[in-house]
C-alpha positions in Angstrom: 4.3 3.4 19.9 5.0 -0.2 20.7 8.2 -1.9 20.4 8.6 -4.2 16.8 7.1 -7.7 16.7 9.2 -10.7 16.4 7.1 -13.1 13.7 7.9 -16.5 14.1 7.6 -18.4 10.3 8.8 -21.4 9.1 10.2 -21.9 5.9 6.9 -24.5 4.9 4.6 -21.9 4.5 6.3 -21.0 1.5 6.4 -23.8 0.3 3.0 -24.6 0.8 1.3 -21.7 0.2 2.9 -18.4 -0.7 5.0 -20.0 -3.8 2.2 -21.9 -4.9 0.1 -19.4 -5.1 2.3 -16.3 -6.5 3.0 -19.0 -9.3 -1.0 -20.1 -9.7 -2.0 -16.5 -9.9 1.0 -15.5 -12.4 2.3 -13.3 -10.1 5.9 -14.4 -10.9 7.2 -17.4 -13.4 10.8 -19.3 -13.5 11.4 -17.1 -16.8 11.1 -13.9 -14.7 14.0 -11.5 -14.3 12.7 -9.5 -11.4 14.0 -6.3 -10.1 14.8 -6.7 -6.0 14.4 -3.1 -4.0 12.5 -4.3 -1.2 14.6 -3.7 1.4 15.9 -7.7 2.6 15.0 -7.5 6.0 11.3 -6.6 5.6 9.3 -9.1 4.5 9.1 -8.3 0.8 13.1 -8.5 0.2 13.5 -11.7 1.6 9.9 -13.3 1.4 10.1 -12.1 -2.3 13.8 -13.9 -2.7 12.3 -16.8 -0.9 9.8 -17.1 -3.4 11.8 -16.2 -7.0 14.4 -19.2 -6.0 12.1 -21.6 -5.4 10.8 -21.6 -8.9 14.0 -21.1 -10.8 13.8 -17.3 -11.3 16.5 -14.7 -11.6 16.5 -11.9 -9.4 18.3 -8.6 -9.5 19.4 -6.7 -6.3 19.6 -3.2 -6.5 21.8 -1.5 -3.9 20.0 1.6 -4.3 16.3 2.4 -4.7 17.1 5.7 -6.3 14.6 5.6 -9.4 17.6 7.7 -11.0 19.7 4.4 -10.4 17.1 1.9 -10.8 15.8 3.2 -14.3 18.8 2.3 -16.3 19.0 -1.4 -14.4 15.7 -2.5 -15.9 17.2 -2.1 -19.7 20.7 -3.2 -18.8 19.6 -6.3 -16.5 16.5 -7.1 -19.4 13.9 -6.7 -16.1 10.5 -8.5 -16.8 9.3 -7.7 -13.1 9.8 -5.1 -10.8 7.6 -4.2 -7.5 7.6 -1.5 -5.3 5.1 1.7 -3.6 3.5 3.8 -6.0 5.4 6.9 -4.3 8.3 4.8 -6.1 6.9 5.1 -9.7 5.6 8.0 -9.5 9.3 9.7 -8.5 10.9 7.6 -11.8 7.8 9.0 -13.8 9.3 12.4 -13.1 13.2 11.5 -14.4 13.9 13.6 -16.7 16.0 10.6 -18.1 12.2 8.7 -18.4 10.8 9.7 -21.5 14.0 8.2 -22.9 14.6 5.1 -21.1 14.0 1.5 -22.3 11.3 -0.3 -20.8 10.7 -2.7 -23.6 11.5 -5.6 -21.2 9.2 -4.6 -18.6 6.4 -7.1 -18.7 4.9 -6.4 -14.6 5.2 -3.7 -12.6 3.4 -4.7 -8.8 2.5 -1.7 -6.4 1.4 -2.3 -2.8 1.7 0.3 0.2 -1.2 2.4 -1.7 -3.3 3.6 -4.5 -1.2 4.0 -7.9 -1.9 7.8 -9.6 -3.4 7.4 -12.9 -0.6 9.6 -15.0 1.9 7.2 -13.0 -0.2 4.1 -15.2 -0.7 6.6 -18.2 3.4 7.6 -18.4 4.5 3.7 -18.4 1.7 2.6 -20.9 2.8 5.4 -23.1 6.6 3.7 -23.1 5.7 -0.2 -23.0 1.5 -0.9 -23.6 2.3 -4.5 -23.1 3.0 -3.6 -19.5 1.1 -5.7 -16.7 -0.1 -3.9 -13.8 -0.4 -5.5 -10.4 -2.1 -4.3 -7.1 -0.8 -6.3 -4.4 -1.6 -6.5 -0.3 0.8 -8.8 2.0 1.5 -9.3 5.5 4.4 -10.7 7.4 2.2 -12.6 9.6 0.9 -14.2 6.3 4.2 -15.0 5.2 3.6 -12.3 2.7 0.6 -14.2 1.4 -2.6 -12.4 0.1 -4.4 -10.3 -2.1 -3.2 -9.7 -5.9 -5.6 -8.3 -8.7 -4.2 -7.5 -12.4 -4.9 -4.5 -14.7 -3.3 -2.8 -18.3 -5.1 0.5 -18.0 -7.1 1.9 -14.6 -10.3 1.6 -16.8 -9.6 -2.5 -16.0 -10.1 -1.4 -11.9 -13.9 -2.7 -10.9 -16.0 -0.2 -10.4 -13.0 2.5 -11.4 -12.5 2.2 -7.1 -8.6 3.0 -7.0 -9.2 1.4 -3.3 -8.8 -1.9 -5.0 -6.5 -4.5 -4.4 -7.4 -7.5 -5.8 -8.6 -11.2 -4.7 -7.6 -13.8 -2.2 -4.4 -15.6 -3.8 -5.0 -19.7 -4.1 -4.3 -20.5 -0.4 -5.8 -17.8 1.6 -9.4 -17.4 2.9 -10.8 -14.1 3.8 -13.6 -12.9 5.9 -14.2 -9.5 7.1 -16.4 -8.9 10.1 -17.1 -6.3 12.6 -15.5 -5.5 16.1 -18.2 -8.7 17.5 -16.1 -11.1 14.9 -19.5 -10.9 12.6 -19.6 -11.1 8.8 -19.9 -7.1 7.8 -19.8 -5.7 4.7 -17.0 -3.3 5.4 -15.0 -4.4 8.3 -11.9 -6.0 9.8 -10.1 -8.4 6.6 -9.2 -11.6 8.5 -7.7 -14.6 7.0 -7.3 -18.7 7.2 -4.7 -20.2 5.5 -1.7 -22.7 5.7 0.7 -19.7 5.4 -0.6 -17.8 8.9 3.0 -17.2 11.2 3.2 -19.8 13.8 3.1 -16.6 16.3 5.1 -13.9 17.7 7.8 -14.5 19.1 8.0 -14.7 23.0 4.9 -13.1 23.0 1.8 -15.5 23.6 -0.5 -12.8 24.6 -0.1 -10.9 21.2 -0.3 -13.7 19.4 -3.8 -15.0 20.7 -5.2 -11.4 20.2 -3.8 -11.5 16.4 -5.2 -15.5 15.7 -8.4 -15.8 16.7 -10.0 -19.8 16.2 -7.7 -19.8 13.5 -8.3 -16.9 11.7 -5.3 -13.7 11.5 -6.6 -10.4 11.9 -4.9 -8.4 10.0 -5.8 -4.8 11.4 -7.1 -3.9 7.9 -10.6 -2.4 7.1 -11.7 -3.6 3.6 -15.0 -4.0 2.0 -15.2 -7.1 0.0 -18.0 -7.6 -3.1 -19.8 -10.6 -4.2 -17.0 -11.1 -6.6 -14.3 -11.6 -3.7 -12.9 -8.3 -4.9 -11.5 -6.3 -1.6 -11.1 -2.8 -1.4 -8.9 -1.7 0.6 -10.1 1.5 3.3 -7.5 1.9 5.7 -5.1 0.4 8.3 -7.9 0.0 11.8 -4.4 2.4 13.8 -5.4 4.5 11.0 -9.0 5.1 11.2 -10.2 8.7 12.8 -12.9 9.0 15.1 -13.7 12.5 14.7 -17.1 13.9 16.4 -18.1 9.9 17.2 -17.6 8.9 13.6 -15.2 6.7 11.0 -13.5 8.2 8.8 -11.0 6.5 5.9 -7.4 8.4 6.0 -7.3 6.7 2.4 -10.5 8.2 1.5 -10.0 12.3 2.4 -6.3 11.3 0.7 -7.8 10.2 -2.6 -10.1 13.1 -3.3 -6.9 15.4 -2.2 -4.7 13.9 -4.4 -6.9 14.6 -7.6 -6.2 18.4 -6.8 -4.3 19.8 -9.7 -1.8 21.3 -6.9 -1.7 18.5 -4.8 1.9 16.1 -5.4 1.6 14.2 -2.5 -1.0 13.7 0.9 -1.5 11.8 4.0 -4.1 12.6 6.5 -4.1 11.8 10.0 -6.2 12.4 13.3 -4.6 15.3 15.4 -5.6 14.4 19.3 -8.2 17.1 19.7 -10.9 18.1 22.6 -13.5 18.8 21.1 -13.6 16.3 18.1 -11.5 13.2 19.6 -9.2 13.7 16.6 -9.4 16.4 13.9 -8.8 14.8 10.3 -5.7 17.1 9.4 -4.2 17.2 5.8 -0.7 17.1 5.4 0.4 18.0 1.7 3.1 18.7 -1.0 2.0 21.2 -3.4 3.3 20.5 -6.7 6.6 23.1 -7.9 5.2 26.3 -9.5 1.8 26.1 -7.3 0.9 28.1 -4.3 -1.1 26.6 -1.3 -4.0 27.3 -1.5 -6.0 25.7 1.4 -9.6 26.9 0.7 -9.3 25.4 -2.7 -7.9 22.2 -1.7 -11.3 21.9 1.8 -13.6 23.2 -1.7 -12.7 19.9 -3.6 -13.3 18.0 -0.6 -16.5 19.4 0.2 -17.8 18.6 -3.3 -17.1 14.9 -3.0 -17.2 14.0 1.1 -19.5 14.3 3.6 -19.0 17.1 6.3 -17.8 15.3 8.8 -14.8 13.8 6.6 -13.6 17.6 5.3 -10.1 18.0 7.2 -10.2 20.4 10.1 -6.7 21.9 8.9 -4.5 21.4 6.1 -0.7 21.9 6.3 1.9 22.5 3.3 4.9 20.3 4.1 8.4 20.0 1.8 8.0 16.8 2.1 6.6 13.6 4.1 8.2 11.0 5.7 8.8 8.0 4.2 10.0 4.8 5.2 12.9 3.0 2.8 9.9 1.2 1.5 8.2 4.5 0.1 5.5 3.9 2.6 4.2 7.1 4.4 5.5 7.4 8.3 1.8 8.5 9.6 3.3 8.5 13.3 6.1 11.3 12.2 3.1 13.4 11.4 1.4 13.0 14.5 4.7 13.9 16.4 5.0 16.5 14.4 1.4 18.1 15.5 2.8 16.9 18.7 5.1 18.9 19.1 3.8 21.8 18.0 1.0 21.8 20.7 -1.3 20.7 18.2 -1.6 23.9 16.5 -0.2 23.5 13.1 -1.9 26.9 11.2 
């Protein structure tokens, strides 16, 4: 692991590009009473704050993202907006205090950090049909400019691909190429826009590896249609090269996931010597169900190819998350770690 990136921004960019465009798209309006719970010093706290003021909006800090706290805020505050991981609404979906609450203010809810479960869609339609839906992908080095794409119901997804995350926002231009820098269909997402970081700071040398004749690499694979809509595949860090192929961590997740068992998944690449990496499962089994783990490889052998099917797959309690509700991938890779690599 590498030591955090300084990234230099100057207020501009906002102003020339992120606000403009969150506003363009409808992404947020100066009637908005949006629900804070990014934590303020990651980019989506304060980039989002940033962005709310400067039209005129009203924002609400939570000092908890507990969705046991945050569920009664949204009726007592009158919340139109609220954003956060779908890990996030899929934990307040499970309240037992939600099929009573009052969501008739609700008007967006925005996800980013990963693909939302349909019954987490399905519960808050049920409560509030009016609801907005909103895939989003930011970066910090994009001063948390990028990708947005809208839906009611999943059946509004293109293609039904729950790897979606939108189109470019107003002032961002995307391109996605191979490692050579050539236009590919499924590739690295790079982007040109007034809102790229000026650089990192004291740190030249990353910087010109990360802009590249004006264009940020974003360490992102994505396929992008002839629409401009980008599916998202995985983080590059995140790829596995198993047996001298790709495969998607987000991909083996997604078929896991629609288990009946299955409450929560990440996969990873386990360092391994005869493979490279071994795509290794990590998952929560829903309360009531047993693991089953031939059940769970028989799913994915019905819907991947045989190079993709995980080599092992662990029951955990629980996965790591970071205060964002993003999966900690790293933690699981120390956790093979230190079990010599041998987690049956």
């Amino acid at each position: 692991e590498s030591f955090p990136k300084g990234v230099v921004i100057p207020h501009r960019n906002f102003q020339i590009a992120t606000t403009p465009s969150w506003v363009a798209d409808g992404y947020i309006v100066s009637s908005d009473v949006f629900l804070l719970l990014a934590p303020m010093y990651t980019m989506a706290g304060i980039g989002t704050l940033i962005n709310l003021l400067s039209i005129g909006a009203t924002a609400v800090v939570s000092a908890s993202v507990k969705p046991a706290t945050v569920l009664p805020m949204i009726a007592a505050e009158r919340v139109t907006n609220m954003s956060q991981t779908p890990t996030f609404y899929s934990r307040m979906t499970a309240l037992d205090e939600f099929p009573s609450a009052d969501l008739a203010s609700l008007q967006q809810c925005h996800a980013y950090g990963g693909p939302i479960p349909a019954g987490v869609v399905d519960a808050f339609r049920a409560k509030n049909p009016a609801i907005l839906w909103a895939a989003y992908w930011g970066q910090t080095e994009l001063s948390q400019l990028g990708i947005v794409g809208f839906y009611r119901s999943l059946a509004d997804i293109p293609n039904g691909d729950l790897r979606w995350i939108g189109k470019p926002m107003a002032a961002v231009e995307v391109r996605v190429v191979d490692d050579a820098g050539r236009p590919a269909e499924v590739g690295e997402m790079t982007c040109r826009s007034p809102a790229i970081m000026d650089g990192y700071y004291k740190a030249p040398e990353l910087t010109a590896q990360a802009i590249r004749d004006g264009w940020l690499h974003t360490g992102d694979i994505v396929r992008m249609d002839e629409n401009s809509n980008i599916f998202f595949y995985d983080r590059k860090k995140d790829m596995i090269k198993t047996g001298g192929m790709n495969v998607s961590s987000l991909e083996v997740e997604t078929v896991i996931r629609r288990h009946p068992a299955v409450g929560d998944v990440a996969v990873v690449g386990i360092p391994d010597p005869e493979w490279s990496e071994a795509v290794t499962a990590f998952v929560v089994v829903n309360d009531g169900e047993a693991m089953d783990q031939e059940s769970i490889l028989d799913a994915c052998r019905a819907e991947l190819a045989p190079y993709k099917i995980p080599k092992t797959v662990v029951a955990v309690s629980e996965l790591p998350h970071d205060r964002q509700g993003k999966v900690v991938k790293r933690e699981l890779r120390g956790l093979a770690a230190g079990n010599g690599g041998d987690l049956t």
